[in-house]
C-alpha positions as CSV (number, residue, x, y, z in Angstrom):
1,X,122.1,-245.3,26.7
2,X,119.1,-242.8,25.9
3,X,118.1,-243.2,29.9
4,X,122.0,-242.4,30.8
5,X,121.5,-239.0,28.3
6,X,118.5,-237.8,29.8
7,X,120.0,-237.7,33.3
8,X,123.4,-236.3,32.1
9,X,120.8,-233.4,30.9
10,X,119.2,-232.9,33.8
11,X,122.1,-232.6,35.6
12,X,123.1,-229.8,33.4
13,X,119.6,-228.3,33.3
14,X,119.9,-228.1,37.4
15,X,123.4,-225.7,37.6
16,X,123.7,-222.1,36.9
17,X,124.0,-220.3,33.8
18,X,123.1,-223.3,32.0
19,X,119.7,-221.7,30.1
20,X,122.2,-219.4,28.1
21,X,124.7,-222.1,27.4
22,X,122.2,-224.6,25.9
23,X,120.0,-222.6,24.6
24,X,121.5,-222.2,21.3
25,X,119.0,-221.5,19.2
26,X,118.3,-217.7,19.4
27,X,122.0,-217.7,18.9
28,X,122.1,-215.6,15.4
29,X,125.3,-217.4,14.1
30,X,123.8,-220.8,14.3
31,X,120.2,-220.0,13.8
32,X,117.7,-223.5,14.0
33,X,115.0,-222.0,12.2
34,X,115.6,-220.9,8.5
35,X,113.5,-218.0,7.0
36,X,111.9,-218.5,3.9
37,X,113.9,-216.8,1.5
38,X,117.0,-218.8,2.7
39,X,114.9,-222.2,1.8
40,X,113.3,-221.3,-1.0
41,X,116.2,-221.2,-3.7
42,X,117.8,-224.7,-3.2
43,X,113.9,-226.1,-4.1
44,X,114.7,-225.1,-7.9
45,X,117.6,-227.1,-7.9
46,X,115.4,-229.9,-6.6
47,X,112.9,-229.9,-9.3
48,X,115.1,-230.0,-11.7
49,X,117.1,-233.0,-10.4
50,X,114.6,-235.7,-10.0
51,X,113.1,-234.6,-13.7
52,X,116.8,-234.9,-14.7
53,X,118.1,-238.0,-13.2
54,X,114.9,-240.0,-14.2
55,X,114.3,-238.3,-17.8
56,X,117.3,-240.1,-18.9
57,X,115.0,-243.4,-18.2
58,X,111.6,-242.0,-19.7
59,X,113.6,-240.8,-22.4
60,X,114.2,-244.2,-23.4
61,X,110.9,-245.3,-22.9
62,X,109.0,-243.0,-25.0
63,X,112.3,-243.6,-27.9
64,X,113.8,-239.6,-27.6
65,X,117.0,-241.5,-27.2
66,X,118.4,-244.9,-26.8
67,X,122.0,-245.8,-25.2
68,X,124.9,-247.4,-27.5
69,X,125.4,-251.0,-26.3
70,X,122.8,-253.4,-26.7
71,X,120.3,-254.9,-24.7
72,X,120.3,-251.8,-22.1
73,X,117.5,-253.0,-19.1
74,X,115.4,-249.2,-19.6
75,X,115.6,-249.6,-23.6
76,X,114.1,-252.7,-23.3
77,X,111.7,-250.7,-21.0
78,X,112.7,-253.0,-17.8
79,X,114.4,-251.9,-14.7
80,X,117.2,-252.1,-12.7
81,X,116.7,-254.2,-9.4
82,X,118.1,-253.4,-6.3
83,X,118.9,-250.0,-6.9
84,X,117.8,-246.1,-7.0
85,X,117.8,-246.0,-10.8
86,X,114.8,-244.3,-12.2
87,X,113.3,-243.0,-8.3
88,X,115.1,-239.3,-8.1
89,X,111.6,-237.9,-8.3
90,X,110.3,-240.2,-5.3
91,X,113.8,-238.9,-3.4
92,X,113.2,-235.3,-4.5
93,X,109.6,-235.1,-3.5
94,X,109.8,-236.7,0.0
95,X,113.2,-235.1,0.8
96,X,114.8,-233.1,-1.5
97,X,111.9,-230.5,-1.3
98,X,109.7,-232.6,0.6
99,X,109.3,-230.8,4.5
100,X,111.4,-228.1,3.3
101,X,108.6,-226.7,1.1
102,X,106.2,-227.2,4.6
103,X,108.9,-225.4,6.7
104,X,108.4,-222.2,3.8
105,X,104.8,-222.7,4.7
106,X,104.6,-222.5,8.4
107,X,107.0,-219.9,8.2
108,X,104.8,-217.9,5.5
109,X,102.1,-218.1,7.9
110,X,103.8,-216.7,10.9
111,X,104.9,-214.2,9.2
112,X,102.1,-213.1,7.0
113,X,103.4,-213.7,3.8
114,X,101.5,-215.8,1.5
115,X,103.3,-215.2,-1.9
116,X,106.2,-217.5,-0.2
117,X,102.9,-220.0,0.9
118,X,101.5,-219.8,-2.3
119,X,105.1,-220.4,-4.1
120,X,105.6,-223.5,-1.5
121,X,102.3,-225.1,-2.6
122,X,102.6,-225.0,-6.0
123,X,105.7,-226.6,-5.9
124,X,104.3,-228.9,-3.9
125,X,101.4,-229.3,-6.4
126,X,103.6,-229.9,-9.4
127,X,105.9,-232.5,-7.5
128,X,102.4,-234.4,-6.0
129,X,101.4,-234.5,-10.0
130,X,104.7,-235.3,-11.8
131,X,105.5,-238.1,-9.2
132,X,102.2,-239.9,-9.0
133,X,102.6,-239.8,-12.8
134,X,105.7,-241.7,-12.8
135,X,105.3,-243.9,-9.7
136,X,101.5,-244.4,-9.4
137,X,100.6,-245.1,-6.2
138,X,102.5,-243.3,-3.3
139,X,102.5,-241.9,0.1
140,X,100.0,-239.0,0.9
141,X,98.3,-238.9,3.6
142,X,100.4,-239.9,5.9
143,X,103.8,-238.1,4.4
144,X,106.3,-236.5,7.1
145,X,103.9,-238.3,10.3
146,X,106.2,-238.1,12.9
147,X,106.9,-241.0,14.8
148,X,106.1,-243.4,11.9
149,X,108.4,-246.4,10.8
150,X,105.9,-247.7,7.9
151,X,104.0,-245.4,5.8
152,X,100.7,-246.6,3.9
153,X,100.3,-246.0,0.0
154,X,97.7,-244.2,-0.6
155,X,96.1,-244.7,-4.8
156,X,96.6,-242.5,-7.5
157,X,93.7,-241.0,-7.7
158,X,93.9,-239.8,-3.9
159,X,97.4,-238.3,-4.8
160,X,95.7,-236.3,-7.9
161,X,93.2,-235.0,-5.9
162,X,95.9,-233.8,-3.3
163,X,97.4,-232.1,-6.4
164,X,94.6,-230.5,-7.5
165,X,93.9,-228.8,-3.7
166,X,97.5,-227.9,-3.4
167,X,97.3,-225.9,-6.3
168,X,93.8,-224.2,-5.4
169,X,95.3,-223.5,-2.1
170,X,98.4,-222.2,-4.0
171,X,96.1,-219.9,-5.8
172,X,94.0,-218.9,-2.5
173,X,97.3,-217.4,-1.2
174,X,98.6,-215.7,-4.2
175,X,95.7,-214.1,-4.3
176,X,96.1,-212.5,-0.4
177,X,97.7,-209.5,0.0
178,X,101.4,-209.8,0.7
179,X,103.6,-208.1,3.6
180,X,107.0,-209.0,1.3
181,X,109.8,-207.1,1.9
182,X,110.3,-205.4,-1.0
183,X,112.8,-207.3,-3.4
184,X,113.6,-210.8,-0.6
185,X,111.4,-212.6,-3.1
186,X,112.8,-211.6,-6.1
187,X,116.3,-212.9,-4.7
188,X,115.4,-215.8,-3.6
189,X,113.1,-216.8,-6.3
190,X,115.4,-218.1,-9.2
191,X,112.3,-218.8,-11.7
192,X,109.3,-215.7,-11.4
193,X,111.5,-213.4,-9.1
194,X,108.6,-213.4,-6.7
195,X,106.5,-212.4,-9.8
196,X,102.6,-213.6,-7.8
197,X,101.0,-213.6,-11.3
198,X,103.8,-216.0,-12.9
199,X,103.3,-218.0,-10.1
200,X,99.5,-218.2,-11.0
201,X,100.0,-219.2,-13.8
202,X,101.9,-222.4,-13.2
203,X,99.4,-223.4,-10.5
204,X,96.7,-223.1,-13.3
205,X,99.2,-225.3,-15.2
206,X,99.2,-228.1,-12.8
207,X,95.7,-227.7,-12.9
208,X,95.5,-228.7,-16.8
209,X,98.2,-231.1,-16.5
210,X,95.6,-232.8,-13.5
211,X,92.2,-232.4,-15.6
212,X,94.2,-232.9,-18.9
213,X,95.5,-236.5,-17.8
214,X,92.0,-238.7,-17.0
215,X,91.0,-238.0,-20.6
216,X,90.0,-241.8,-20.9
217,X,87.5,-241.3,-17.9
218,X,83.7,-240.0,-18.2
219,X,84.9,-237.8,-15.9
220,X,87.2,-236.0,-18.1
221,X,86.0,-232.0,-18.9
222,X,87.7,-231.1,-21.9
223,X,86.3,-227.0,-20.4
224,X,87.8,-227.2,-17.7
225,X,91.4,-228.1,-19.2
226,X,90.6,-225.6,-21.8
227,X,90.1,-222.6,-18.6
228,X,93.3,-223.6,-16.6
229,X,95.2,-223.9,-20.2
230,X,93.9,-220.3,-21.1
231,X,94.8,-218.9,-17.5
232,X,98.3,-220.7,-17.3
233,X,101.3,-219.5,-19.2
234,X,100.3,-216.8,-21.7
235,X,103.7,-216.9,-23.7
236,X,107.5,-218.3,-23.8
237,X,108.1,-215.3,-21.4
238,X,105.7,-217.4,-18.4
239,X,108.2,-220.7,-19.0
240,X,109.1,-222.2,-16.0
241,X,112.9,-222.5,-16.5
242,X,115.4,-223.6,-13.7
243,X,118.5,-221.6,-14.6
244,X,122.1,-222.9,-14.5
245,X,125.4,-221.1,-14.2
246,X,127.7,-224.4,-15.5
247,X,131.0,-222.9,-14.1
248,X,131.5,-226.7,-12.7
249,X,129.5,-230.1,-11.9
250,X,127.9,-228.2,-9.1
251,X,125.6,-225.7,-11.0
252,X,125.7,-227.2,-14.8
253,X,123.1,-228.6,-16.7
254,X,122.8,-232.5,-15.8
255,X,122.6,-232.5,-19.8
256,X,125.8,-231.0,-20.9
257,X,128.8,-232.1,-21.7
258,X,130.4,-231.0,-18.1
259,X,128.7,-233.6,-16.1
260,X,128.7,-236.1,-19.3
261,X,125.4,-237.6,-18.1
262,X,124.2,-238.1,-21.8
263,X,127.4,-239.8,-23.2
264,X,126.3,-243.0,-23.9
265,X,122.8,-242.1,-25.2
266,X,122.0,-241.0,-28.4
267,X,119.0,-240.1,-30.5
268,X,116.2,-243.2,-31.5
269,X,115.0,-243.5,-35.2
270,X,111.4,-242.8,-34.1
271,X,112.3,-239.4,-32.7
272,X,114.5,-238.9,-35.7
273,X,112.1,-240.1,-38.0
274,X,109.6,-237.3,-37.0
275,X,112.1,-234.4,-38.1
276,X,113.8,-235.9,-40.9
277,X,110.8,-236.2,-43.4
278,X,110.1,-240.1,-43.0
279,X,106.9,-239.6,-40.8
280,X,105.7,-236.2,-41.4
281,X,106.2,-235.9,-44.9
282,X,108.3,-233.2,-44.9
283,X,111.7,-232.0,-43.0
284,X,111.6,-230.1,-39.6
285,X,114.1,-227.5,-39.2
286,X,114.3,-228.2,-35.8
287,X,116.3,-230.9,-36.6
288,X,119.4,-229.0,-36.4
289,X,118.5,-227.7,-33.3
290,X,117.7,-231.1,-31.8
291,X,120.4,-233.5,-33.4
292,X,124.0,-233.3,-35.0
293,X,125.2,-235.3,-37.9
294,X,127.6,-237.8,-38.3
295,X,131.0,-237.0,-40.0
296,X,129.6,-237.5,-43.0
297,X,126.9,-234.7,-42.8
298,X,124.1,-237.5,-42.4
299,X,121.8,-237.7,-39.6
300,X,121.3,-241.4,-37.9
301,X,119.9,-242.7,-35.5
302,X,119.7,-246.1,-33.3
303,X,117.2,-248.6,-32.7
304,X,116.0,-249.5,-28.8
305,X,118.6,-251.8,-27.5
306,X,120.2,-252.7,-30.7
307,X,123.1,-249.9,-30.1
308,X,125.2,-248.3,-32.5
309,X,126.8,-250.2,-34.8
310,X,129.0,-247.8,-36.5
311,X,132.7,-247.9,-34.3
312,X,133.9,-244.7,-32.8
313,X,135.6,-242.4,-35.3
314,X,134.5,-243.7,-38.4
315,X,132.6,-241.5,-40.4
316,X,129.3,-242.7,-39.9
317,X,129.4,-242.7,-35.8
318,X,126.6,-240.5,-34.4
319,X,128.0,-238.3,-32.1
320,X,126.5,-237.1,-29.2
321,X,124.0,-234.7,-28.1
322,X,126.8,-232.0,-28.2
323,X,128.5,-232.9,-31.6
324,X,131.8,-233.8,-32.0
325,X,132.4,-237.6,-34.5
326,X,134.0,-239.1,-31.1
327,X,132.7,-239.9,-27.2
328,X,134.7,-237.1,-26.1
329,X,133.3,-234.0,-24.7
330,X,132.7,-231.3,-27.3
331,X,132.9,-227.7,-25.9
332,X,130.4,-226.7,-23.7
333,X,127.4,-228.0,-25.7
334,X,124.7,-226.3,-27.4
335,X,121.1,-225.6,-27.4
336,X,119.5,-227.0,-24.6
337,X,122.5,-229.6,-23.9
338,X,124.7,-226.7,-22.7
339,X,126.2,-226.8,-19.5
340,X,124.6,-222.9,-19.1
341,X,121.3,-224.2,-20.7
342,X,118.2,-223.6,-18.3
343,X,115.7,-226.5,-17.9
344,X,112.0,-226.0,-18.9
345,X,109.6,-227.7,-16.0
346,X,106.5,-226.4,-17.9
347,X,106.3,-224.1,-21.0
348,X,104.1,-222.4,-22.8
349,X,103.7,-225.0,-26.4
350,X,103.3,-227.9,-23.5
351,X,100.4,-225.9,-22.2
352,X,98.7,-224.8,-25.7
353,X,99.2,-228.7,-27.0
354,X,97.1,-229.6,-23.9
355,X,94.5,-226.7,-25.2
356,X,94.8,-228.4,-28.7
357,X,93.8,-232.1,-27.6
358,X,91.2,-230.7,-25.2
359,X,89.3,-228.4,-27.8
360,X,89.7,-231.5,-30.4
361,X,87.7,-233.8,-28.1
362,X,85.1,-231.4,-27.6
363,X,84.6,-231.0,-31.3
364,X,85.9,-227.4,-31.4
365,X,88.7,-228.1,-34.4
366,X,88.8,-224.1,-34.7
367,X,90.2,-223.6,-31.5
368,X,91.9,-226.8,-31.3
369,X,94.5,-225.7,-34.7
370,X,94.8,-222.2,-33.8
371,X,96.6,-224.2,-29.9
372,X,98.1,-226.4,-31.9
373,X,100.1,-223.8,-34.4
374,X,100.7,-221.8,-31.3
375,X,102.5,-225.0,-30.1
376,X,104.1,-225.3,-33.0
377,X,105.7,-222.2,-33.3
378,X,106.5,-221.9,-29.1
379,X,108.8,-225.2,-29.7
380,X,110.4,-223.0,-32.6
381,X,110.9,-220.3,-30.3
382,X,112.2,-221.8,-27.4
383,X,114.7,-223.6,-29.4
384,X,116.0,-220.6,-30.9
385,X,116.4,-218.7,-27.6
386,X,118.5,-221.9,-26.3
387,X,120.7,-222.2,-29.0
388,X,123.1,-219.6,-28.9
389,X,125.0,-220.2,-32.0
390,X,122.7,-217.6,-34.6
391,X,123.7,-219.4,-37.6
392,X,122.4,-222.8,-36.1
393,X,118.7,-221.0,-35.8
394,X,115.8,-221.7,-37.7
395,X,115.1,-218.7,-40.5
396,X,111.8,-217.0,-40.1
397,X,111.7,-218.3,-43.8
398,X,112.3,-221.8,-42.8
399,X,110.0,-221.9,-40.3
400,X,107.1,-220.4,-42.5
401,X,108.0,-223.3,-45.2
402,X,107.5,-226.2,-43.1
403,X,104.6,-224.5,-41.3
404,X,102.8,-224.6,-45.3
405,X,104.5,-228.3,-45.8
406,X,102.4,-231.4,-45.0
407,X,104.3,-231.9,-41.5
408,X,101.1,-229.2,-40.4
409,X,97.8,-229.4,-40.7
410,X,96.6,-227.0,-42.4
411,X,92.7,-226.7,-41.9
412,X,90.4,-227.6,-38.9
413,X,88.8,-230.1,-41.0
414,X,92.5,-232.0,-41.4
415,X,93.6,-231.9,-37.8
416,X,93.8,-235.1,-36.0
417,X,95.0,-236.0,-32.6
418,X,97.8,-238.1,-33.9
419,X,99.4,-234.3,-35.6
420,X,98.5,-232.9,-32.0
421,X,100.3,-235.3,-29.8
422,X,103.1,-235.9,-32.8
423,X,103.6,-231.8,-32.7
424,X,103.8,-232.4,-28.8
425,X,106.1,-234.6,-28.7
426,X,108.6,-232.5,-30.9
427,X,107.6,-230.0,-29.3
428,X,109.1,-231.7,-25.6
429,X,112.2,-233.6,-26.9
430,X,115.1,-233.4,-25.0
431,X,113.2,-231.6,-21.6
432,X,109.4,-233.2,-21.2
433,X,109.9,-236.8,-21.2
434,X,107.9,-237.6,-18.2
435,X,105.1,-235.3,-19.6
436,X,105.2,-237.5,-22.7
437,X,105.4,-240.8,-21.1
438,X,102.1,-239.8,-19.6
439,X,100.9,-238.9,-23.1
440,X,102.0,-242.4,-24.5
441,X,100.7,-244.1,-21.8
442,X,97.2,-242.6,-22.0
443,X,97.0,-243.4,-26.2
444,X,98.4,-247.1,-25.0
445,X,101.5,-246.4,-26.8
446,X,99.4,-246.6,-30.2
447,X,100.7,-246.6,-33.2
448,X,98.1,-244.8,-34.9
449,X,98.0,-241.6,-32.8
450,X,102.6,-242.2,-32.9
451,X,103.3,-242.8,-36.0
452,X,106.0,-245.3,-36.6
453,X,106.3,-246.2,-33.0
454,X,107.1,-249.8,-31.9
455,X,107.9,-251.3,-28.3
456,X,111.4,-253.0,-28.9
457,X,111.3,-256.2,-29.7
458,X,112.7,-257.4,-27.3
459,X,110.8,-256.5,-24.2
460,X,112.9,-256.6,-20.3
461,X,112.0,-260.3,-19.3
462,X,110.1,-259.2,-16.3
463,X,107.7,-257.6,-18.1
464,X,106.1,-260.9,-19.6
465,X,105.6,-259.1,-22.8
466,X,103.4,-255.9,-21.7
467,X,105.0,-252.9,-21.8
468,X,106.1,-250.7,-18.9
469,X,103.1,-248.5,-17.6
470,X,105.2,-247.0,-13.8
471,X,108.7,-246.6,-12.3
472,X,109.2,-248.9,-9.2
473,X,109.7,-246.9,-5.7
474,X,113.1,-245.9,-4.6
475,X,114.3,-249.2,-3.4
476,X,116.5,-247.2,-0.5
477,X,113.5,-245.8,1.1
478,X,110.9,-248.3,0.2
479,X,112.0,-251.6,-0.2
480,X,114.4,-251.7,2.4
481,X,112.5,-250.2,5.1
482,X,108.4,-250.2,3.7
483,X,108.2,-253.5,2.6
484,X,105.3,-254.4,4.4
485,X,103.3,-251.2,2.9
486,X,104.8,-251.8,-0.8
487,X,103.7,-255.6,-0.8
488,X,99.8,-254.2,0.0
489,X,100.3,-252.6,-3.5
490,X,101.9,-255.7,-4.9
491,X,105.3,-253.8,-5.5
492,X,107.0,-256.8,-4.5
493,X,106.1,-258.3,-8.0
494,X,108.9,-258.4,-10.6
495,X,105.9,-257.0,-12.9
496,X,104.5,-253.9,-10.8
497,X,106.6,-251.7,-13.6
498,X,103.9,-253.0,-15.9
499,X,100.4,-252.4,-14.3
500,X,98.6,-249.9,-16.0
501,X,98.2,-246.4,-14.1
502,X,94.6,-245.3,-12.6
503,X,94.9,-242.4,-14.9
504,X,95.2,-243.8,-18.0
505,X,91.9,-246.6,-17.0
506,X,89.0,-245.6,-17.8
């Protein structure tokens, strides 16, 4: 057939006038070749997809939230075979952005403008970091070869380093002078309005997410984290957040209560546990900004794969993440569970926890408290801003209570890494689940740096008793068509989900 269509072509290529009939791509209503700017804006909505789709599965994981019948495969911390579940990152990085964030690039570099380069490669950067970090092991060297029909895994530790050049080269090009038109970039940028410095600032946050990571390695450089930390997001107003309209299913919040994508899931007593006094000694005001109570006024929570076991409409159901005593969709949410609700990728308290641990292992507890306060009172503020009820806020006055109770270190000499990463994770409930998983996996899941914390009992069978330490490849890309390359790995194993990642090995 191909043969057959080659000499139909030639034919055609041979008679006259046929040059402008075929040659339809300098036609300007069906242009080929998109600019930058036109590419560019759909890339947000990418990022914030594969964190969404797949947070629902680390946020059972790391206990944020568990789902209402028992014995679900991801609260068990299994998987589910034979399907896509828990692989929207590996969709989003190789095709979601994937070669569009390369076509930004070549076409940045035709056309002399680097701040849509830099932007490209920082995306790129983050994506190379956040899906190593859930996958492991995953194509890189030989991503978007054309002609291929295998592709190679390449180790962890090969994708970090990709990570860390991306975002050096981001920052190369950020740095260039720029020949912009004046306000394309702010259009089509949806997160830093073509703001260069903003945009240097994330890169530098990939950068401390990178260095921040190996800190069970001698190579770990608890300096170096602390310079990318210090010239990454300066305050709540650097936050990377993806915005969303939620006029319909098209442009809301995967978390609100238009799209329904959290109705079965609701919080786990180890998250709840942390804000209600039990672990930290004293109540978080956050709480109300996290969580809604039962009918009754009291807060619950449910155990990993034991479900709820109060029945719908009695007083002591938990209702969802948008309130309401039944299943039924309850308004158009609240806080950050609004169909409206932007999504953070990276914030500010993310980045001065990161500060925090790094200037504890160095032995600088001065620096490390003042991060970790800063922390502490970013997560306050970002809350706030994304709750748009004022009389559901937290009180300057309540915050400066808790800040004195025995939830917070108070001195230098008191702060331990278990208050830093217990802060942390407060800090990212609800929006930095993968970021935590990474956390937990690096401290082993230990009980003594996550207070309270307990693997469910009963573990996904697979798993022969270890718990899960990676998210299998998307089955529809991999396992159906890169068998050969995913067995070299030994992803053909029921048990890959539980080998331990190269970054959290010594």
């Amino acid at each position: 057939m191909k043969r057959y269509l080659l000499v139909a072509a030639a034919l055609l290529l041979g008679t006259s006038g046929c040059k402008e009939y075929l040659d339809v791509n300098k036609n300007p209503s069906t242009p080929q070749v998109a600019s930058s700017q036109v590419i560019l804006p759909p890339m947000f909505a990418q990022m914030a997809r594969g964190e969404f789709f797949d947070s629902r599965y680390a946020g059972s994981f790391i206990q944020n939230w568990a789902v209402t019948t028992a014995a679900n495969v991801w609260d068990r911390q299994g998987y589910a075979a034979s399907s896509d579940a828990g692989a929207e990152k590996w969709r989003s990085h190789y095709f979601g952005n994937g070669a569009n964030l390369f076509l930004i690039m070549d076409d940045a570099t035709a056309t002399n403008r680097p701040t849509y380069s830099g932007i490209a490669k920082a995306i790129w950067a983050w994506s190379l970091q956040s899906t190593t970090d859930w996958h492991g092991d995953m194509i890189v060297k030989q991503v978007f070869e054309f002609g291929r029909y295998s592709f190679d895994f390449d180790s962890q530790e090969v994708a970090y380093a990709e990570a860390a050049k991306q975002a050096n080269d981001a920052l190369a090009d950020l740095a260039k002078d720029d020949q912009v038109t004046p306000g394309t970039a702010a259009r089509a940028d949806l997160v830093y309005a073509g703001d260069r410095a903003k945009w240097t600032k994330f890169a530098y946050a990939v950068l401390a997410r990178n260095a921040n990571h190996i800190s069970n390695k001698a190579s770990y450089k608890p300096d170096d984290v602390i310079a990318f930390v210090d010239k990454s997001l300066a305050s709540n107003a650097d936050n990377f957040l993806v915005p969303h309209n939620g006029s319909n299913t098209d442009d809301s919040n995967f978390f609100g209560p238009l799209r329904n994508n959290l109705g079965t899931f609701r919080p786990a007593i180890f998250a709840m546990n942390l804000v209600n006094g039990t672990t930290m000694g004293a109540p978080d005001p956050r709480q109300t900004l996290l969580f809604n109570p039962s009918a009754d006024g009291v807060y619950r929570a449910i155990a990993p794969a034991q479900g709820d076991p109060n029945a719908s409409g009695t007083p002591a159901f938990i209702p969802t993440f948008w309130g309401g005593n039944t299943v039924a969709l309850s308004g158009t949410g609240r806080g950050m569970f609004r169909d409206n609700a932007p999504y953070p990728i990276m914030t500010y308290g993310e980045l001065q926890f990161i500060k925090a641990e790094a200037a504890f292992r160095k032995g600088d507890r001065a620096t490390a408290l003042t991060a970790y306060k800063n922390g502490i009172n970013a997560s306050f503020d970002l809350l706030n801003s994304l709750e748009t009820d004022a009389t559901k806020r937290v009180t300057a006055a309540q915050r400066t209570t808790y800040l004195a109770s025995k939830a917070v270190a108070q001195t230098a000499a008191d702060l331990t890494l278990s208050n830093i990463m217990l802060q942390k994770y407060i800090a990212m409930y609800g929006h930095g689940m993968l970021e935590t998983w990474v956390d937990m996996r690096r401290f082993q899941y230990s009980a003594d740096i996550y207070t309270g914390f307990a693997p469910p009992a009963s573990l996904f069978p697979d798993n022969n008793g270890k718990t899960v330490q990676r998210v299998r490849p998307r089955f529809n890309s991999e396992y159906m068509w890169n068998a050969t390359s995913l067995a070299k790995i030994g992803a053909d194993k029921p048990d890959y989900h539980t080998v331990p990642m190269w970054f959290s090995q010594p």
